[in-house]
ZAMARNU-263307 format. One line per 10 residues: number of its first residue (from 1); for each residue x, y, z of N, C-alpha, C. Coordinates in steps of 0.02 Angstrom, whole numbers. Example, Ala and Ser with C-alpha at 12.3 -4.5 7.8 and 13.67 -1.06 7.14 Angstrom:
2
1) 660,-284,390,615,-225,390,660,-165,390  642,-112,354,684,-53,357,645,2,394
***
This chain:
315
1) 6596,-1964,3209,6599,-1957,3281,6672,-1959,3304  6693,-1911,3353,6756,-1915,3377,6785,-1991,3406  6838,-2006,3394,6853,-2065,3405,6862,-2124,3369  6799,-2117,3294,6802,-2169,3254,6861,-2190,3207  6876,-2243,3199,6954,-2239,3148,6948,-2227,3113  6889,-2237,3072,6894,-2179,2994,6840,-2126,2997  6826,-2094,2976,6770,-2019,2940,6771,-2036,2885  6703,-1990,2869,6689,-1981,2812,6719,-1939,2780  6760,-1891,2799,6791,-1834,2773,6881,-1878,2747  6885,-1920,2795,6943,-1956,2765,6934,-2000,2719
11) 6875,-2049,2716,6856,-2084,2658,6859,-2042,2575  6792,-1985,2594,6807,-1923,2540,6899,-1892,2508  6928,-1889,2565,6989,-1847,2540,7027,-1927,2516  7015,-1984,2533,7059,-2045,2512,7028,-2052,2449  6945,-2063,2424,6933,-2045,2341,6993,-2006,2320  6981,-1960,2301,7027,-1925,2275,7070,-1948,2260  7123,-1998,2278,7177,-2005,2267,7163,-2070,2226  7109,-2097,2252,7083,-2160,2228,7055,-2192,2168  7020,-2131,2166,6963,-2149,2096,7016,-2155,2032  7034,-2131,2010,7092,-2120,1945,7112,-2211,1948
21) 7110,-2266,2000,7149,-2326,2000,7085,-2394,1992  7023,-2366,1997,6975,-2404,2031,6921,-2379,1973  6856,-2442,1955,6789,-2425,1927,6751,-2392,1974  6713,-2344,1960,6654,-2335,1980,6610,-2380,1974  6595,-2435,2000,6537,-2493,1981,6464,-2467,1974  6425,-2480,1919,6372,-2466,1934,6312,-2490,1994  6243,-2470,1970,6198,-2484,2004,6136,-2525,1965  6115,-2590,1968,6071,-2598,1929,5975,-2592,1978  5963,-2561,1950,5890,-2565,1986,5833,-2623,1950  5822,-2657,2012,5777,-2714,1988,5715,-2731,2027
31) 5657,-2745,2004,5586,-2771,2031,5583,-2819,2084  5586,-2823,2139,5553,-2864,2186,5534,-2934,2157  5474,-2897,2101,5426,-2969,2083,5459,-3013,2046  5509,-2980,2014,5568,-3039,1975,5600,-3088,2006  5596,-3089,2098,5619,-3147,2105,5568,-3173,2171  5514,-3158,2146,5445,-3185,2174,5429,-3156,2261  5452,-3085,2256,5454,-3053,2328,5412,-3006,2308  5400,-2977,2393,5331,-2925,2362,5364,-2866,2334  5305,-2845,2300,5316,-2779,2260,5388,-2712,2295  5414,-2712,2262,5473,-2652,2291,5534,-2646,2235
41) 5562,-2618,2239,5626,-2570,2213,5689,-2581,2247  5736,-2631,2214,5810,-2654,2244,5850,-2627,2202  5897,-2579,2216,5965,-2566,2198,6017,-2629,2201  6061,-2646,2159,6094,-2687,2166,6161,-2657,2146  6213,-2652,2199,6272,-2637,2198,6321,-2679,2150  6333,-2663,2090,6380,-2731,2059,6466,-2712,2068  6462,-2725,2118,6533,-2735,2147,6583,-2772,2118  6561,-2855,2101,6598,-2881,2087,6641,-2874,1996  6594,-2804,1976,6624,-2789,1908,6698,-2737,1917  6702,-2734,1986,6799,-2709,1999,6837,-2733,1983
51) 6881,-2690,1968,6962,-2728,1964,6973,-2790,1998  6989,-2833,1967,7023,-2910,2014,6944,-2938,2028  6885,-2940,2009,6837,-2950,2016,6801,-2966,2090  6819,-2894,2138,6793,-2916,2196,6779,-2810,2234  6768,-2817,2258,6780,-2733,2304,6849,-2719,2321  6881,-2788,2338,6942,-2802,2384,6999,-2731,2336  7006,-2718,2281,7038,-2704,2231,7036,-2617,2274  6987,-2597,2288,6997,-2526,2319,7041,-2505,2407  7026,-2579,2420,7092,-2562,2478,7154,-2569,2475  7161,-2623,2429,7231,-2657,2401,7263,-2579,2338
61) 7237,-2526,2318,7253,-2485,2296,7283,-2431,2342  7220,-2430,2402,7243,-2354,2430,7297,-2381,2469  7328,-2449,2521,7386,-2474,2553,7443,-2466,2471  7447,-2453,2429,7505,-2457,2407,7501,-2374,2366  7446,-2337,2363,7456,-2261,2369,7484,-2228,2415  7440,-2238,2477,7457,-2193,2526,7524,-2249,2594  7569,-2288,2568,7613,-2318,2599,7676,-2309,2569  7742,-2302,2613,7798,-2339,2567,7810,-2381,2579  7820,-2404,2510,7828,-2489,2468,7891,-2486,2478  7934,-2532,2516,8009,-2570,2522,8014,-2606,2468
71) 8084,-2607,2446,8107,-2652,2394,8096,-2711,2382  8069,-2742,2444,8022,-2802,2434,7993,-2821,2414  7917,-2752,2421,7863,-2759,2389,7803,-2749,2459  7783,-2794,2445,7707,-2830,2475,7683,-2881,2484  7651,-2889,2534,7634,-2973,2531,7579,-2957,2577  7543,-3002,2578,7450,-3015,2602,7439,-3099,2601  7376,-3107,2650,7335,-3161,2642,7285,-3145,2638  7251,-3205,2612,7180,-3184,2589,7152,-3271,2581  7075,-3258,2582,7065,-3316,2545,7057,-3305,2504  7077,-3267,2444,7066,-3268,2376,7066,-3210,2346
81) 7015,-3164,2376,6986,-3101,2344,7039,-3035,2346  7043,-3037,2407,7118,-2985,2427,7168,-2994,2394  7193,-3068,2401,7253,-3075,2364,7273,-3060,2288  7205,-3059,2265,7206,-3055,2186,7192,-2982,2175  7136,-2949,2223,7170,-2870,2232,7236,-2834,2230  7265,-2883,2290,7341,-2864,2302,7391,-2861,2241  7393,-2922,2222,7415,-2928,2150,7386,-2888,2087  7328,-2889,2083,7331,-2820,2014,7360,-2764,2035  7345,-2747,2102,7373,-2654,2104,7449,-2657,2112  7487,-2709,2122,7548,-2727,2125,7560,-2728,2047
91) 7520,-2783,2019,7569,-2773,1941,7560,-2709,1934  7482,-2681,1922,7485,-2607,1891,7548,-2582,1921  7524,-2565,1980,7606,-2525,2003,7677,-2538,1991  7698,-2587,1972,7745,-2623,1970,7795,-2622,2036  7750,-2660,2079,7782,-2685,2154,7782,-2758,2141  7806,-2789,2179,7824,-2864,2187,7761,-2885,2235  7754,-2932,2244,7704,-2958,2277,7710,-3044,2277  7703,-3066,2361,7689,-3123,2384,7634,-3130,2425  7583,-3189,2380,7532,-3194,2401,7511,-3266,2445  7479,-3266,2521,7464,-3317,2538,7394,-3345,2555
101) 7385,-3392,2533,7303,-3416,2533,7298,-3511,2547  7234,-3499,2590,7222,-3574,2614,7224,-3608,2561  7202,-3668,2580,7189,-3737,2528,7118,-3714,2531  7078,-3694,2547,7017,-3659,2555,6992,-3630,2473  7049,-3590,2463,7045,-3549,2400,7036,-3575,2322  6995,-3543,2314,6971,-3585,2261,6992,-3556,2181  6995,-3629,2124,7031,-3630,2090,7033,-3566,2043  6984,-3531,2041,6982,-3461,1999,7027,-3397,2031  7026,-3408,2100,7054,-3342,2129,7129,-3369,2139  7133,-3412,2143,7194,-3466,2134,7246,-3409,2072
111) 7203,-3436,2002,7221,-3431,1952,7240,-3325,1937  7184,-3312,1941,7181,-3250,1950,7244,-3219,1987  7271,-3246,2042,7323,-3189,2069,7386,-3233,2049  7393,-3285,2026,7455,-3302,1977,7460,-3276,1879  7418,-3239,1881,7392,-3216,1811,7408,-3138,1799  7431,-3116,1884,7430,-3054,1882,7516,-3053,1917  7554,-3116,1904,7625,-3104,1895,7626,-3097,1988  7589,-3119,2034,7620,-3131,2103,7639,-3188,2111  7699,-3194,2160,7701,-3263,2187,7679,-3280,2253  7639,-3325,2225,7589,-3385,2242,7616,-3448,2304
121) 7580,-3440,2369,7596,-3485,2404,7540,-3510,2458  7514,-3579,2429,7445,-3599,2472,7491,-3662,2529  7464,-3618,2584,7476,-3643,2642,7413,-3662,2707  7392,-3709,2747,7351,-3717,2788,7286,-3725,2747  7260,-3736,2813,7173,-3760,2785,7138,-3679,2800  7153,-3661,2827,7109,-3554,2822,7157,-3523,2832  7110,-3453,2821,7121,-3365,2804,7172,-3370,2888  7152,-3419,2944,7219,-3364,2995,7275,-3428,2976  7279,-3489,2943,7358,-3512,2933,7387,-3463,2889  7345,-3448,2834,7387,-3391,2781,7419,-3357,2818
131) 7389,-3315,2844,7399,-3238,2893,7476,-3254,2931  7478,-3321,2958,7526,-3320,3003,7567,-3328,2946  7589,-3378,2879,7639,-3370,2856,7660,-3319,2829  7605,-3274,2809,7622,-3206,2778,7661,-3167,2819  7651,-3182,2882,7677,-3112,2954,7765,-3151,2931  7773,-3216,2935,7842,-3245,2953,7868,-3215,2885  7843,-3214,2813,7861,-3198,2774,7909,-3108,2763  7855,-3096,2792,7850,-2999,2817,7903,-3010,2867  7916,-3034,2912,7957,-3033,2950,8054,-3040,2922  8039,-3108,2865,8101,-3135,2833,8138,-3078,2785
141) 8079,-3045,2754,8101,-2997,2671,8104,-2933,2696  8056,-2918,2735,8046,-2822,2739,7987,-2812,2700  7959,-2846,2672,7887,-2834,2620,7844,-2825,2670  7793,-2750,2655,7749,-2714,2673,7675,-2755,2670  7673,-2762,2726,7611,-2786,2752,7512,-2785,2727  7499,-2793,2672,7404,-2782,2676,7376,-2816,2692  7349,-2786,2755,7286,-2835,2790,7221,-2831,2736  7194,-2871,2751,7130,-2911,2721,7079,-2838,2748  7075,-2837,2799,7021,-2792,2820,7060,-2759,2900  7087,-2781,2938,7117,-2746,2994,7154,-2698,2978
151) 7178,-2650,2942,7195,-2596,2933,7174,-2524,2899  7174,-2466,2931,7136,-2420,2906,7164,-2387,2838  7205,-2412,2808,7184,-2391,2723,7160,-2435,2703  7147,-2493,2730,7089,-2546,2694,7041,-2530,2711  7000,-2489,2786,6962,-2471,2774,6920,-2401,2736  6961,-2384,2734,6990,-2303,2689,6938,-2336,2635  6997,-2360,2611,6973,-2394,2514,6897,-2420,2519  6893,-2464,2580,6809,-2501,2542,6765,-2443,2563  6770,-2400,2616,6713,-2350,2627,6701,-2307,2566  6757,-2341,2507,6722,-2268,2452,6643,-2300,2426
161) 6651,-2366,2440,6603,-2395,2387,6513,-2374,2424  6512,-2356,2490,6459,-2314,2518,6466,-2233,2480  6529,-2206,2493,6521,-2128,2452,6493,-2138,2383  6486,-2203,2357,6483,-2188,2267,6396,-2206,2278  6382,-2270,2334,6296,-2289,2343,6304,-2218,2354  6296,-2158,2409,6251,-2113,2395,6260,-2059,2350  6285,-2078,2310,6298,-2019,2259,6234,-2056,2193  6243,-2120,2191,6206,-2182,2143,6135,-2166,2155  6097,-2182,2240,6060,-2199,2266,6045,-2136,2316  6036,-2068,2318,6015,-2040,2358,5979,-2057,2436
171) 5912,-2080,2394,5861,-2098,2461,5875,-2167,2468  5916,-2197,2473,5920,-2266,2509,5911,-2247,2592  5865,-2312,2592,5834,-2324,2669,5895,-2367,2702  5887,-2423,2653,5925,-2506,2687,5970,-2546,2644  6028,-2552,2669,6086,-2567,2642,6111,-2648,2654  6111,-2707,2628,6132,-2781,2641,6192,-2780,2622  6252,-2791,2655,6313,-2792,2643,6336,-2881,2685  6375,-2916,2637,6412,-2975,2665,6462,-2957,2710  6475,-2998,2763,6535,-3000,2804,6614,-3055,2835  6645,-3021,2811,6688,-3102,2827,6716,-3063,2900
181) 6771,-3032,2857,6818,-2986,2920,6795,-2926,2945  6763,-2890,2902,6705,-2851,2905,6729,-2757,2876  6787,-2773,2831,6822,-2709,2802,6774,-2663,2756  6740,-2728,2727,6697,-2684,2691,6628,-2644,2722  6597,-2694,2760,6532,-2655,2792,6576,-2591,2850  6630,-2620,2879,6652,-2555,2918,6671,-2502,2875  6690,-2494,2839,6707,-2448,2788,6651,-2405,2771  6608,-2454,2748,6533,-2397,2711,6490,-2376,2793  6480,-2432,2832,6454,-2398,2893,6480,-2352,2926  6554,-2327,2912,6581,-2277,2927,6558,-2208,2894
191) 6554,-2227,2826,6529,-2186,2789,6467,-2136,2810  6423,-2172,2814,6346,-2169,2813,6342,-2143,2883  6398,-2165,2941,6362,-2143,3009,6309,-2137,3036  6265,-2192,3013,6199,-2197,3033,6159,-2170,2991  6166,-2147,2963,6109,-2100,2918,6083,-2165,2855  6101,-2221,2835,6063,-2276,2827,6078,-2328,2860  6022,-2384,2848,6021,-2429,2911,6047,-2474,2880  6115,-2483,2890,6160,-2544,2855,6154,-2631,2901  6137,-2680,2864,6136,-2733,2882,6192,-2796,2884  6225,-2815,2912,6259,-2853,2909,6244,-2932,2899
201) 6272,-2959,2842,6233,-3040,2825,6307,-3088,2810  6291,-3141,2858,6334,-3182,2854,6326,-3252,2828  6372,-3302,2822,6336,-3378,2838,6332,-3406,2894  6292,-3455,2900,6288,-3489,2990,6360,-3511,3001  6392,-3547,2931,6456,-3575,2953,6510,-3506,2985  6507,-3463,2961,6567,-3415,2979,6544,-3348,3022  6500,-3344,3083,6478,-3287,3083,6525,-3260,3168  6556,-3232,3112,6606,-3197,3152,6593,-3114,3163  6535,-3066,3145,6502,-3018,3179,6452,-3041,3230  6446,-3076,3217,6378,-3110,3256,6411,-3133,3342
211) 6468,-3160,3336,6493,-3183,3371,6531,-3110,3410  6556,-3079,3384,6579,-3019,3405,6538,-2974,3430  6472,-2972,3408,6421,-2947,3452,6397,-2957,3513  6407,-3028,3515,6365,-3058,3555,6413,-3053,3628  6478,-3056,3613,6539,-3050,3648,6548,-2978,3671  6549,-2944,3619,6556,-2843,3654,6637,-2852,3622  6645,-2902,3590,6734,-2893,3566,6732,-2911,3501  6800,-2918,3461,6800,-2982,3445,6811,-3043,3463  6784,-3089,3414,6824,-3159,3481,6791,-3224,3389  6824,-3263,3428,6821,-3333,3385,6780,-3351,3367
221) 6773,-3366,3285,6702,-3391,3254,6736,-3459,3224  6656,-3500,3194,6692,-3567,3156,6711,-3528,3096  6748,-3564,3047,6747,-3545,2983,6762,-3608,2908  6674,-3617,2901,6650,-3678,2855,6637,-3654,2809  6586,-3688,2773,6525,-3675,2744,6559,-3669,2686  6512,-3641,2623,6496,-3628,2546,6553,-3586,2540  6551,-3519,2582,6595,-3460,2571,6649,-3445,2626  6681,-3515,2616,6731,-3509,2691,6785,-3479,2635  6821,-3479,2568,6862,-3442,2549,6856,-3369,2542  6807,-3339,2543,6802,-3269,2566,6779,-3218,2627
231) 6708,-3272,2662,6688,-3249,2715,6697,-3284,2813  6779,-3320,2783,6782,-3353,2847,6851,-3333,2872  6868,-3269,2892,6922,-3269,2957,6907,-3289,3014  6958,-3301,3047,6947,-3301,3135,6895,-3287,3174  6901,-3213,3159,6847,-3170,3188,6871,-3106,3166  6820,-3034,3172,6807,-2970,3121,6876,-2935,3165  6889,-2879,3119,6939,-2830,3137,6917,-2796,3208  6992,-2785,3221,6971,-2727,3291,6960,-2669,3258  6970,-2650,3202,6969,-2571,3178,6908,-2571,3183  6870,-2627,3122,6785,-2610,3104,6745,-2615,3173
241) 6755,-2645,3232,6692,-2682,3298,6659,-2605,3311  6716,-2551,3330,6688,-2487,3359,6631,-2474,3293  6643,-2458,3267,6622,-2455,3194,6534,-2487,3188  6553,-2551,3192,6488,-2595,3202,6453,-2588,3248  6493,-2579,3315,6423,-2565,3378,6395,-2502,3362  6442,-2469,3333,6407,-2395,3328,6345,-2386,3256  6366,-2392,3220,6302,-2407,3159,6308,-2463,3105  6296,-2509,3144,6287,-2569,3119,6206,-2609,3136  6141,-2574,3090,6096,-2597,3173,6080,-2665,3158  6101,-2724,3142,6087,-2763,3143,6124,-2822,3105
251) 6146,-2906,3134,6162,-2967,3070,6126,-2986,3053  6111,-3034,3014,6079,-3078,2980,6107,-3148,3001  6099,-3192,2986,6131,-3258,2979,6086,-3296,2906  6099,-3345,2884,6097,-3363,2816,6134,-3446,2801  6097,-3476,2782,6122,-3533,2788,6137,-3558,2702  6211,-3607,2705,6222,-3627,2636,6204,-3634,2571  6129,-3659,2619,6071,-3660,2532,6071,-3605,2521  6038,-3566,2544,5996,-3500,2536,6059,-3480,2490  6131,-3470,2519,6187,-3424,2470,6167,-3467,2406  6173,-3542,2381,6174,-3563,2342,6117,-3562,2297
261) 6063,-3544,2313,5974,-3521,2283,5999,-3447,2274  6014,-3416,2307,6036,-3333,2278,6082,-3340,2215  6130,-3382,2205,6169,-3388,2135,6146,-3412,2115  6108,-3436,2112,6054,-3481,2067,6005,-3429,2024  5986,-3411,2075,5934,-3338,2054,5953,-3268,2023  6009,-3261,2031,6060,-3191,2008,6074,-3214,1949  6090,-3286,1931,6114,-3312,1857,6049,-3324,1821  5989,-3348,1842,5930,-3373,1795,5892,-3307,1787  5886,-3260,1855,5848,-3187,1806,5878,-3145,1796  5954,-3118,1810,5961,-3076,1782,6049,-3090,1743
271) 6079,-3152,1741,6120,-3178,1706,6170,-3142,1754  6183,-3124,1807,6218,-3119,1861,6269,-3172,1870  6344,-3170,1881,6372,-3230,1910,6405,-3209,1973  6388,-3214,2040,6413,-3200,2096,6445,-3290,2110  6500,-3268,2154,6506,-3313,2206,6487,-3307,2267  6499,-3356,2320,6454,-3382,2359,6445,-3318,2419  6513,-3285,2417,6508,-3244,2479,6490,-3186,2439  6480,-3155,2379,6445,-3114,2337,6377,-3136,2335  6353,-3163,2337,6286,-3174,2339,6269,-3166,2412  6301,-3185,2470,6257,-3196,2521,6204,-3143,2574
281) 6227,-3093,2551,6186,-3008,2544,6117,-3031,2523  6130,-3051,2452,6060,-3070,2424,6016,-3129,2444  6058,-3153,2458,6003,-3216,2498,5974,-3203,2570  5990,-3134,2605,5942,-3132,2659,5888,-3097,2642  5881,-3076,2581,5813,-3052,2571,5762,-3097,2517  5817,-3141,2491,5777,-3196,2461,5737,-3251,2507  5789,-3262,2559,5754,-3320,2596,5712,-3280,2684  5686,-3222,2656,5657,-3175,2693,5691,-3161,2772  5753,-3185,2758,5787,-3137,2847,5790,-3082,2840  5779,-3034,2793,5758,-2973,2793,5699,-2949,2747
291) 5650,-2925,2767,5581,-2922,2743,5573,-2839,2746  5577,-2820,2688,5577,-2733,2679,5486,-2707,2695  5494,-2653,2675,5433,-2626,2707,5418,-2598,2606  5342,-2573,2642,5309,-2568,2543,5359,-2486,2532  5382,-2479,2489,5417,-2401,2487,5474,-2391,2492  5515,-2453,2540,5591,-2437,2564,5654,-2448,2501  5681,-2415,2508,5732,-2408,2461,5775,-2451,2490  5787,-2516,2454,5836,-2567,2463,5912,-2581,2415  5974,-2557,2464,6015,-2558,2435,6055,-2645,2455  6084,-2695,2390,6119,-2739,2419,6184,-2757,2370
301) 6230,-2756,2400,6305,-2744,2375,6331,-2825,2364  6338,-2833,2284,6356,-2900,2278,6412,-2887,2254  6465,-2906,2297,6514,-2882,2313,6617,-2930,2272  6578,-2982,2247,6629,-3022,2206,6598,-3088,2165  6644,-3079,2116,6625,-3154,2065,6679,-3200,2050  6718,-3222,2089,6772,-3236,2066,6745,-3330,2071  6741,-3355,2034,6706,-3422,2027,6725,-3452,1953  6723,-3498,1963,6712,-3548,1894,6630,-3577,1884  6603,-3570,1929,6532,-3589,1941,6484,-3566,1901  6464,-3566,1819,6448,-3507,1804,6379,-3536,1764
311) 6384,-3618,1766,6318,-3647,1728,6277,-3674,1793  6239,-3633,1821,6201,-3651,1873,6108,-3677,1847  6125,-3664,1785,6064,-3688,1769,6055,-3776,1789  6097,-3805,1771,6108,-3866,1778,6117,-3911,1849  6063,-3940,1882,6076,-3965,1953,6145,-3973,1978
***
């Protein structure tokens, strides 16, 4: 639609440049009755088998394709996932990179973007103290700026991962996508332009679409809970909101357990290891906030694993 910040025709022509840097993640298709729901057919997006083990890895590519990189480099905040994006496509590339992340961030994604040769600086208790030291940082060096999700080659990059669902998944009806900042669901809902009915699922602690809905803007959410290192900014991008009012038809909300019974359940039937904000897609149809119809083609995008959490068998 005229007006929107990204197309699909720009998502398409940004592949291109893209794919050659990035997995194609597969699709695993799995039974309903395997995790004691009624009878149906779930696509499961395995996202978190990307580069830097998150989606984040396809925006953090196309900002240092389609940008020039100053002698500086780059620098980003994140709670975790971005940053360690940022940093692989930086080493690959061989750009420099300074990365900032809350005390929030947890010890794997920690490890992960000091593993990939960035330097490492945890500042504040959340994703907006990072943000601000990153801007003063950007301000001090000249190092080129990647937003988390407010910028349109970040949303460029995650809308490929809708072009590859319908290339994967033809007749998909219904799509469960997690939300923090909301780069990724704006991205693929850009994609799709309505033509599937993409869902937005958050936690109660961080629901910052929800809140943006309810407002007609963005505006201020809490940011707690299980998956406050990935799914708790401030509140969602101004790029993605147009985006969301326009085909976004619906949030979810989802509370701590439920994320933590979804990794529970991703690891005991199908040896899955999501983290908390990777799982939380799946837990609105586990703990029935979304209840499919007999026939519907259910797509849900588990979208990162970056965890140490990985013996959940064990209370």
């Amino acid at each position: 639609m005229p007006g929107d910040p990204i197309t699909r025709e720009d998502i398409s022509a940004n592949y291109e440049l893209l794919r050659s840097h990035i997995r194609r993640t597969p699709v695993l298709e799995v039974q309903a009755e395997d995790f004691g729901l009624e009878p149906n057919q779930i696509s499961l997006k395995l996202e978190f088998l990307q580069h830097s083990g998150s989606f984040k890895a396809r925006g953090a590519f196309t900002n240092l394709l389609r940008r020039e990189i100053p002698a500086a480099g780059v620098v980003a905040a994140s709670g975790g996932n971005h940053g360690a994006a940022v940093a692989f496509a930086a080493q690959r590339m061989s750009t420099p990179a300074h990365i900032f992340v809350p005390t929030v961030a947890s010890r794997s994604k920690i490890d992960r973007i000091r593993g990939y040769g960035a330097e490492l600086v945890i500042t504040g208790e959340r994703y907006a103290d990072a943000l601000a030291a990153s801007e003063a940082w950007a301000e001090k060096s000249g190092a080129l700026q990647i937003h988390a999700y407010d910028q349109i080659e970040t949303l460029l990059g995650q809308g490929s991962v809708g072009l590859e669902l319908e290339q994967q998944i033809p007749q998909l009806h219904t799509l469960l996508v997690a939300v923090g900042g909301g780069g990724l669901i704006g991205g693929i809902a850009a994609w799709f332009g309505g033509r599937v009915n993409v869902i937005g699922v958050e936690p109660e602690a961080c629901p910052t679409l929800t809140r943006a809905m309810d407002a007609g803007c963005p505006a201020d959410a809490e940011s707690g809970g299980i998956a406050a290192d990935s799914l708790a900014p401030l509140r969602v991008g101004n790029l993605m909101f147009p985006i969301a009012q326009k085909y976004i038809s619906r949030v979810l909300l989802v509370p701590d357990g439920a994320i933590r019974s979804a990794q529970q359940i991703l690891w005991q039937t199908l040896r899955v290891v999501a983290e908390p904000g990777g799982a939380a897609a799946f837990a609105a149809l586990l703990s029935h906030q979304y209840r499919p119809v007999r026939g519907e083609r259910l797509g849900v995008v588990i979208c990162g694993a970056n965890t140490t959490a990985v013996d959940f068998d064990r209370p």
